[in-house]
C-alpha positions as a printed NumPy array, in Angstrom:
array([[  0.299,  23.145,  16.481],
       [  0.767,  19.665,  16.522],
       [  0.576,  18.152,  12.401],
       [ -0.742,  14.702,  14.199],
       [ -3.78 ,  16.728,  15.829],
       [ -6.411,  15.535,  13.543],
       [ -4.496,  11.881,  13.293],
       [ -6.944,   8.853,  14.362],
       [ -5.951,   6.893,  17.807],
       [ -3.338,   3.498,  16.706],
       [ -5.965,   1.587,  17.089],
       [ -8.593,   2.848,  14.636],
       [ -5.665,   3.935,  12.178],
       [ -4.757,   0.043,  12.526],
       [ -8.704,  -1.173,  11.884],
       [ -8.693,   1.596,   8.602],
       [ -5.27 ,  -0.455,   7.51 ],
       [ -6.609,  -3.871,   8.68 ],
       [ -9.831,  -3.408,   6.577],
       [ -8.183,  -1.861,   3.166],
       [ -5.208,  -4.964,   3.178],
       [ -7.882,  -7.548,   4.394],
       [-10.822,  -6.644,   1.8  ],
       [-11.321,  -9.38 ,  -0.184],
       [-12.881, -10.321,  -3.632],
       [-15.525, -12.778,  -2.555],
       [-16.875, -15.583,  -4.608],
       [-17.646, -19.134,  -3.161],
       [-17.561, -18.369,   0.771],
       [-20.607, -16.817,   1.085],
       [-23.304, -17.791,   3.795],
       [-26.964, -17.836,   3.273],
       [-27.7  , -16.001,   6.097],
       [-29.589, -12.734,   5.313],
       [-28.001,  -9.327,   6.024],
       [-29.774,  -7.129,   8.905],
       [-31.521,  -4.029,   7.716],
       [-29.458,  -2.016,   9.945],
       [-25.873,  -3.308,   8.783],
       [-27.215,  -3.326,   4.877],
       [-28.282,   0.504,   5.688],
       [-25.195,   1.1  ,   7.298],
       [-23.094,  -0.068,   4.003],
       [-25.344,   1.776,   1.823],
       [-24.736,   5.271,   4.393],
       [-20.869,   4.473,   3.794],
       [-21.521,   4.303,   0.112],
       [-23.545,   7.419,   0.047],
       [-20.703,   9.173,   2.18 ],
       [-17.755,   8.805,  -0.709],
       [-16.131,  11.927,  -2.253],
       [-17.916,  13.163,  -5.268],
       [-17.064,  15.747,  -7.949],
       [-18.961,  18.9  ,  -7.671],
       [-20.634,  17.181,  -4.842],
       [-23.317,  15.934,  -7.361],
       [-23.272,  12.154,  -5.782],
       [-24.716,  10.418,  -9.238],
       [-25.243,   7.079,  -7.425],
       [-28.147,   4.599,  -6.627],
       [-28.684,   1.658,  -5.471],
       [-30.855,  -0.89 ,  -6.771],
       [-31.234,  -3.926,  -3.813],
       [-31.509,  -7.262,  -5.275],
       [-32.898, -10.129,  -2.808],
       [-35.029, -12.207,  -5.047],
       [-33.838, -15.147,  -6.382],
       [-35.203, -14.927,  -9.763],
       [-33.515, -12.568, -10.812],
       [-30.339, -13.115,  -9.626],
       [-30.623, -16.546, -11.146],
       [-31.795, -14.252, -14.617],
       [-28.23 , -12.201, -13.803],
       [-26.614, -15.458, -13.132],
       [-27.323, -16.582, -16.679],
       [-26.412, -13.581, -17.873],
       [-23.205, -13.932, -16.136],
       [-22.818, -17.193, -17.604],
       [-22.96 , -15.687, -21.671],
       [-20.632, -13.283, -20.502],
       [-18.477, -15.321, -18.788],
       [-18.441, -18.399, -21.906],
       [-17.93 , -15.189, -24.234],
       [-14.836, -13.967, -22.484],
       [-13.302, -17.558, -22.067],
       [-12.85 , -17.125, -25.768],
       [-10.333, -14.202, -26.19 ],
       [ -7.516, -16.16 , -23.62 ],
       [ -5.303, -18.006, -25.579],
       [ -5.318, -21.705, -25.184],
       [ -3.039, -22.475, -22.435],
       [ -4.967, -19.831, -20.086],
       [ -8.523, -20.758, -21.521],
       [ -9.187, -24.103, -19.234],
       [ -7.794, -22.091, -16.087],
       [ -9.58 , -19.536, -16.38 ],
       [-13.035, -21.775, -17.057],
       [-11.589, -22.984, -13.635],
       [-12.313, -19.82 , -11.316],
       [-14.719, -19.476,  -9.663],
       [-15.703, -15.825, -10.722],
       [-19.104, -14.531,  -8.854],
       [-21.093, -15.475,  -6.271],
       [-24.953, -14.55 ,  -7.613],
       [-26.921, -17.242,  -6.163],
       [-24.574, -17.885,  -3.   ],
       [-24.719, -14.567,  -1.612],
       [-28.06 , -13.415,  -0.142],
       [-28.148, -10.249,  -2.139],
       [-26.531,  -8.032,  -5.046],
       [-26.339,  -4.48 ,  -5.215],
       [-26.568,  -2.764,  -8.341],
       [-24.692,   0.389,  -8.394],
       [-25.38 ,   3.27 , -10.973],
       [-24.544,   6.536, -12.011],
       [-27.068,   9.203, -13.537],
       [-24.314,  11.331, -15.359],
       [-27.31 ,  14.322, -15.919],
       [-27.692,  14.898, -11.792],
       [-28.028,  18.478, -11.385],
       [-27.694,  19.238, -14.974],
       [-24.45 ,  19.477, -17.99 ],
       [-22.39 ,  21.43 , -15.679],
       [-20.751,  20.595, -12.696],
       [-17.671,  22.081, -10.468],
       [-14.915,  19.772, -11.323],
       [-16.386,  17.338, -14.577],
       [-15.558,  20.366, -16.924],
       [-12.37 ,  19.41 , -18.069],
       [-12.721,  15.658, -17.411],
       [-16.295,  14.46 , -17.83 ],
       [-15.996,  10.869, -16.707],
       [-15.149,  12.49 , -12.997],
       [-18.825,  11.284, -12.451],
       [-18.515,   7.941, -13.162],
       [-15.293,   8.027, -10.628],
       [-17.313,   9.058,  -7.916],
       [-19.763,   5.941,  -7.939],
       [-16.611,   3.969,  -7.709],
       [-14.883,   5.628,  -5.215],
       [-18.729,   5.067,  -3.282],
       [-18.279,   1.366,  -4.323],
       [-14.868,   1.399,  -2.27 ],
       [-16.362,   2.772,   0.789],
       [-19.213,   0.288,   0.58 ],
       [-16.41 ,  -2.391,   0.306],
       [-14.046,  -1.253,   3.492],
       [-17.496,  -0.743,   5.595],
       [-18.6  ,  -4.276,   4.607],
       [-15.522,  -6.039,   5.48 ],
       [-15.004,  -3.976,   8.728],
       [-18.975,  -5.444,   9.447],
       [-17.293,  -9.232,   8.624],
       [-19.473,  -9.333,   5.044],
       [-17.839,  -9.815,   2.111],
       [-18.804,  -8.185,  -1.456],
       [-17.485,  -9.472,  -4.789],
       [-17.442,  -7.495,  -7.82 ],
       [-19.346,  -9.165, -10.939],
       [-17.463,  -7.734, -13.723],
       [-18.309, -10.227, -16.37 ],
       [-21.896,  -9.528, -17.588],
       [-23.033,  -7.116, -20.279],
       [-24.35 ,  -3.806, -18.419],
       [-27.02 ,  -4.284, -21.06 ],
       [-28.478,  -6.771, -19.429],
       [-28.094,  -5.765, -16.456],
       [-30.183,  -2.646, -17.528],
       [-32.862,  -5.437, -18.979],
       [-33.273,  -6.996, -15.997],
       [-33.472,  -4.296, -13.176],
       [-35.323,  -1.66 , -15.604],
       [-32.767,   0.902, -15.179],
       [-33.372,   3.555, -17.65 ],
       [-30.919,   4.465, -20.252],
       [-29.777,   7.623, -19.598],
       [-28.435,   5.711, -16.369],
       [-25.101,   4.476, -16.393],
       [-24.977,   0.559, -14.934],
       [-20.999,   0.778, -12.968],
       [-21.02 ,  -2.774, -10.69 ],
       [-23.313,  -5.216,  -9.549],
       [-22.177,  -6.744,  -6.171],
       [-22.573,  -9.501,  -4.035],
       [-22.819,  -8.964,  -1.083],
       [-23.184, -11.437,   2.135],
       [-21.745, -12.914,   5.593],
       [-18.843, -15.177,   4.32 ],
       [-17.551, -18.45 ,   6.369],
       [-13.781, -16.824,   5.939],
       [-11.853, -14.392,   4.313],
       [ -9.219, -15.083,   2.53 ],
       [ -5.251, -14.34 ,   3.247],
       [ -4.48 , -13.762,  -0.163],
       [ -6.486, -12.387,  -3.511],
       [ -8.033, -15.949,  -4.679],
       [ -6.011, -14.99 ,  -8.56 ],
       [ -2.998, -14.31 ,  -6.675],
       [ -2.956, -17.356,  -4.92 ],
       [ -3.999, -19.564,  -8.33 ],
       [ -1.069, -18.279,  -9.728],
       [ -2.685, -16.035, -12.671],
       [ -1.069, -12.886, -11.269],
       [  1.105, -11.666,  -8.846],
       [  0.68 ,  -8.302,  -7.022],
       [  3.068,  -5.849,  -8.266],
       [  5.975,  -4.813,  -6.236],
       [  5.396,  -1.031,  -5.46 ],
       [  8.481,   0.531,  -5.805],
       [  8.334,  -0.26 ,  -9.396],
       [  4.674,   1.401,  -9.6  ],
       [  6.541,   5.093,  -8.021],
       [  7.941,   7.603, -10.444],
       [  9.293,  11.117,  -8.377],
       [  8.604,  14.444, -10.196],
       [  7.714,  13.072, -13.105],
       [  7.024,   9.769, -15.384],
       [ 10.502,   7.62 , -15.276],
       [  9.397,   4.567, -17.577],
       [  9.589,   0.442, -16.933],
       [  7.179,  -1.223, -15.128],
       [  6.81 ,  -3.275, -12.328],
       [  7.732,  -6.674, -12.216]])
C-alpha cells in the first residue's frame, strides 16, 4: 500500500501551505464591503469543523455587525490598549502607541468566540488530566476559521487587548461562558508579505531549528 494514498493532489497541498504562510494579522486594510452570508457561513462551518477534546465542541459564535457596539468594544479596546502602553518600558512605550493594533470599526464585522467549559457536563474523554483541553479546542476552531478566511481572500485580526470582562458586558454572554477572541473579520485591499510587527522591527520570527529539541528537552533558545 502506497503511504502517499490518502496525500492531497500538489496543488491543494500547495493552497493548504499557501494559506497557513500567507494568513495574516489584519488591522488597517480592511474594506467596508459586507461579507456574503454564504462565505460568513462557510467560515463559521470551518470553525465548527476543528478538532475538539472528547468531541464536546464548547464553541459559539456571537456575530457582531452593528456599529454601536463595536464602537462600545472599540472604546473598550482603547482602556485596554492605554492600560497596556504602561507596562513597556520607555524606549518601547511610543512604538508601541504607534501600531496600529485592531481593526473594530474598519472591518464590517467581529466575531466573538467562546467556550462553555460545562458542555456535556464535568467529565469529558480527554479534559481529565488536563482541564483547559476545552479552552484549546475553541482555539484550534479559531485557526480553522482563520486559514478558511484567508483561502476566501478575507482577512481576520485577533483583538487581544480588551478586558474579556467587557467583552462579556457588552455582548451579554453569561458567566459561566468563557470569552477566548473577538475577531475582525472583513475583505482587505491586500495582504501583507510579512507579519506587520515583524516588519516594524519589534520582533523577528524565530529561526526553527533553534525551536527543535530530538528525544527530549536540549535547552537554549532560539535566536
Amino acid at each position: 500500500m502506497a503511504h502517499n494514498q490518502w496525500a492531497f493532489t500538489d496543488s491543494e497541498r500547495e493552497a493548504v501551505y499557501k494559506a497557513i504562510f500567507s494568513r495574516r494579522d489584519v488591522r488597517r486594510e480592511f474594506l467596508p464591503d459586507p461579507v456574503p452570508e454564504p462565505v460568513l457561513r462557510r467560515l463559521l462551518a470551518a470553525a465548527h469543523h476543528a478538532p475538539s477534546v472528547g468531541f464536546m465542541q464548547p464553541w459559539d459564535f456571537v456575530v457582531v455587525r452593528d456599529r454601536d457596539t463595536r464602537a462600545e468594544i472599540k472604546a473598550a479596546f482603547a482602556q485596554a490598549h492605554a492600560e497596556a502602553a504602561e507596562q513597556f518600558d520607555p524606549a518601547s512605550r511610543e512604538t508601541y502607541r504607534g501600531l496600529k493594533l485592531e481593526g473594530i470599526l474598519e472591518a464590517p464585522l467581529g466575531i466573538c468566540v467562546t467556550c462553555d467549559r460545562s458542555r456535556h457536563g464535568p467529565v469529558v474523554i480527554g479534559r481529565t488530566a488536563n482541564p483547559e483541553m476545552d479552552l484549546y479546542s475553541s482555539v484550534c476552531a479559531i485557526q480553522n476559521l482563520w486559514l478558511a478566511a484567508r483561502a476566501e481572500g478575507i482577512g481576520v485580526g485577533w483583538v487581544s487587548i480588551i478586558h474579556h470582562r467587557r467583552l462579556r458586558e457588552i455582548l451579554a454572554i453569561p458567566e459561566d461562558i468563557d470569552v477566548i477572541a473577538y475577531l475582525c473579520v472583513g475583505y482587505v485591499r491586500f495582504f501583507h508579505e510579512r507579519p506587520e510587527l515583524e516588519s516594524a522591527g519589534w520582533l523577528e520570527r524565530a529561526a526553527l531549528d533553534g525551536l527543535i529539541h530530538e528525544e527530549r528537552w536540549q535547552g537554549g533558545q532560539a535566536r
